[in-house]
C-alpha positions, 0 to 999 in steps of 0.5 A: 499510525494506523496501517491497513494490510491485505494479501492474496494467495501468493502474498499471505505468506509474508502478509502474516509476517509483515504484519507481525512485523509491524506490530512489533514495532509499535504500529496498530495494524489492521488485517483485512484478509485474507485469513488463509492462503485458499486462492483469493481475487486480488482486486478484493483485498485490494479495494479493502484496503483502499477503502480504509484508506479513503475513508479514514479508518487506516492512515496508510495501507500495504498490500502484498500480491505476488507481484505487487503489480495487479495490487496497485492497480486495483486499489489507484481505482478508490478516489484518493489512492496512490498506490505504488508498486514498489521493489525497493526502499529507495522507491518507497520512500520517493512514492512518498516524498514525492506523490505523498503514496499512501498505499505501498504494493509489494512482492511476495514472490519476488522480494524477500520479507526481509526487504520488503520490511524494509521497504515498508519502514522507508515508506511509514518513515518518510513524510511528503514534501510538498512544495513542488511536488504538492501541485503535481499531486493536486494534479492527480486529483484533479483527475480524479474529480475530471474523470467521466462517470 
């Protein structure tokens, strides 16, 4: 699996050691940025990683931010994204259970890199499971599609 991850200023901290994390795991991650933690615009990072996303360069993405919050929005902004801000492993693995969520936004300040690790292993472990959770999700993209220009 390929996974997208970008920071801010507030998150770089544990990007770098999610990163690490992933890698070491096996997981082929991409690092969009940033590669300092000099103050950044979120929104950025955030439209990278979507980006990647949408356009198939990455399968899913982590973003970290330090709420997650700011993240998620920016990036739910790319057609094709569901980005959840997640605060546990619980929610992680129901974004994707149930709104097939391929972008993940967690807390760098708030939650602790050990589990926001956790975290991400529920979200890359859980696959979507359709059925009737696949026409709420067609819902959403149909809004997408419906949205005015």
């Amino acid at each position: 699996m390929r996974v997208a991850i970008a920071s801010d200023h507030a998150g770089f901290e544990q990007k770098q050691i999610l990163r690490d994390y992933m890698g070491g795991n096996g997981i082929e991650v991409i690092d969009l940025g940033p590669d300092t933690d000099d103050r950044v615009d979120y929104p950025d990072y955030a439209e990278m990683v979507a980006r990647a996303i949408a356009h198939g360069d990455a399968e899913r993405g982590v973003l970290v931010c330090g709420t997650g919050i700011g993240m998620a929005i920016a990036a739910n902004k790319i057609d094709g994204i569901r980005a959840a801000n997640v605060i546990s492993p619980e929610f992680a693995a129901l974004a994707r259970e149930h709104n097939d969520a391929n972008i993940v936004s967690v807390s760098g300040r708030f939650v602790d890199a050990e589990e926001n690790a956790r975290i991400i292993d529920a979200f890359l472990s859980t696959e979507f499971a359709g059925g009737r959770h696949a026409g709420r999700v067609d819902k959403i993209a149909a809004l997408e599609r419906a949205k005015e220009r």
